[in-house]
C-alpha positions in Angstrom: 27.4 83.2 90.9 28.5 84.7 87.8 29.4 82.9 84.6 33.0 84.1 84.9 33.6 83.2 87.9 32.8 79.2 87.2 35.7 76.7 87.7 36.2 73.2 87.0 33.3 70.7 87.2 30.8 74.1 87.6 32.3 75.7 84.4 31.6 72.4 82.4 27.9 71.8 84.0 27.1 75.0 82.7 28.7 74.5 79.2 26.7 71.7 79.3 23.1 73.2 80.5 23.3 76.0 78.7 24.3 74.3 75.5 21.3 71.3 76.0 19.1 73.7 76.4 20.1 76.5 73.5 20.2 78.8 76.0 22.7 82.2 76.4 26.2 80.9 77.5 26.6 84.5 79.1 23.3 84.8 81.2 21.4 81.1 80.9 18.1 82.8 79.7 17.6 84.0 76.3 17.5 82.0 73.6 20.4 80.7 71.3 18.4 80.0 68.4 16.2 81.5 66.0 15.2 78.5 64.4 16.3 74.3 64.2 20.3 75.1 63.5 20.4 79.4 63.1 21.8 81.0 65.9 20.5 83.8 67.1 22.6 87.1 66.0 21.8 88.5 69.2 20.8 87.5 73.1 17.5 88.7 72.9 18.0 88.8 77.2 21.5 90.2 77.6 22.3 91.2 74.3 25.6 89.1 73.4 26.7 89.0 70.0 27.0 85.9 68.5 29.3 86.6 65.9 32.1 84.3 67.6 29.8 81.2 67.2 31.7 79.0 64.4 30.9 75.3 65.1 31.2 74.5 61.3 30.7 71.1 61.2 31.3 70.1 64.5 27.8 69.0 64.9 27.7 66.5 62.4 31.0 64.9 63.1 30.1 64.3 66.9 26.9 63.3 66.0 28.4 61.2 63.2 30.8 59.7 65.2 29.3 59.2 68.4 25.7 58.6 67.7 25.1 57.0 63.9 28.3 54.7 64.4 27.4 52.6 67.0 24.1 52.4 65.3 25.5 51.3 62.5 26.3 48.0 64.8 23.1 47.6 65.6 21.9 47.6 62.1 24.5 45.5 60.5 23.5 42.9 63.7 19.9 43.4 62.4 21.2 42.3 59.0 22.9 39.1 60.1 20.9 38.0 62.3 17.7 38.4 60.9 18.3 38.8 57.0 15.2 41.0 56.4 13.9 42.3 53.0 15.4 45.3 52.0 12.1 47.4 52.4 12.1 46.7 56.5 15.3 48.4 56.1 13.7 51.1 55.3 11.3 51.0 57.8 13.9 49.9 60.7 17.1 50.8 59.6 16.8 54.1 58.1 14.6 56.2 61.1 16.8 54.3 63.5 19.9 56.3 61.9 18.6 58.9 60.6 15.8 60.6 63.8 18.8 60.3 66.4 21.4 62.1 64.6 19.0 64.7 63.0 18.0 65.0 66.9 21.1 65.5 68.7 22.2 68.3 66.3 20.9 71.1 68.1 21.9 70.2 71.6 25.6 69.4 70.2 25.8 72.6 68.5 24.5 74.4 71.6 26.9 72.7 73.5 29.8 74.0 70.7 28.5 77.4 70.7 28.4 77.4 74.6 31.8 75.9 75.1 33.7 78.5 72.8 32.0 81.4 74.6 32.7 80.4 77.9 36.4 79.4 76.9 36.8 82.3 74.8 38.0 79.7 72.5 39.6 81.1 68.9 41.9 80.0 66.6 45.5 81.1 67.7 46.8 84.2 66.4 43.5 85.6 64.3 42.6 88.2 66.3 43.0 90.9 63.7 41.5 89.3 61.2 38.3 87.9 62.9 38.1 92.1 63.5 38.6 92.8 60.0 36.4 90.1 59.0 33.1 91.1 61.4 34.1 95.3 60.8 33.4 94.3 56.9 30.3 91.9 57.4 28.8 94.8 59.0 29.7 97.3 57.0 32.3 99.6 59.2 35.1 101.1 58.0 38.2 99.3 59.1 41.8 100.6 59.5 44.1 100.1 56.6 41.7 99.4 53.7 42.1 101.9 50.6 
C-alpha cells in the first residue's frame, strides 16, 4: 500500500515508524539524516526534497515538555528525600536530565519532519512565498524580482 493512500490509525503508525526510525516519510527506506539533527537535503532512495522540513524547535519543546519535566519530579523527590551533596547531583541529577532529552531529539524530530510530509502540513496562505523563498536559496530566477 502506498503512502497516499494511508488512512486513520495506518496514516499515524507510519508517521510514527518512519519518523522513529529517520527514515523517508515518502518511501520508508532512505535515510532522513545526514548526521545527529541535519536532515538530509535529499532521499538518497526516492529522491524527495526536503526543503519542506521546518520543525524549528519543535524538538526541544516536546522533549522539554514531555520528557525533562517529569524528571524534574524525580529529581526534586531525590532532593527531599535524600538531601545529597551537591556533587551527586551531578552525578545523578544531571545525566538523568540531560542523556534522555539529548536522546529523544532525533526520533521527535523524525517524527515532526515525517508528520508534515505526510500531512502536507504548511502554514496557511504562504504558498508563494515558501516558492519565492526555495527559487532564491537555490539560486533560480523567480517571477517578479527586478
Amino acid at each position: 500500500m502506498a503512502m497516499s493512500e494511508l488512512e486513520g490509525r495506518d496514516k499515524w503508525m507510519w508517521i510514527y515508524r518512519m519518523g522513529l526510525h529517520g527514515l523517508c516519510p515518502r518511501c520508508g527506506e532512505g535515510r532522513m539524516f545526514r548526521r545527529w539533527l541535519k536532515v538530509q537535503e535529499r532521499c538518497p532512495q526516492c529522491g524527495l526534497d526536503y526543503d519542506f522540513a521546518a520543525p524549528d524547535d519543535g524538538p526541544a519543546f516536546f522533549s522539554l515538555c514531555f520528557i525533562a519535566f517529569p524528571l524534574l519530579f524525580l529529581v526534586v523527590w531525590f532532593e527531599v528525600a535524600l538531601n545529597p551533596p551537591w556533587w551527586m547531583h551531578l552525578i545523578v541529577s544531571v545525566p538523568l536530565m540531560i542523556i534522555p532529552c539529548l536522546a529523544a531529539l532525533q526520533p521527535i524530530k523524525g517524527w515532526l519532519v515525517a508528520s508534515q510530509y505526510v500531512n502536507r502540513a504548511q502554514e496557511a496562505g504562504t504558498d508563494a512565498l515558501w516558492a519565492k523563498l526555495h527559487a532564491r536559496a537555490k539560486g533560480e530566477s523567480v517571477e517578479g524580482d527586478g
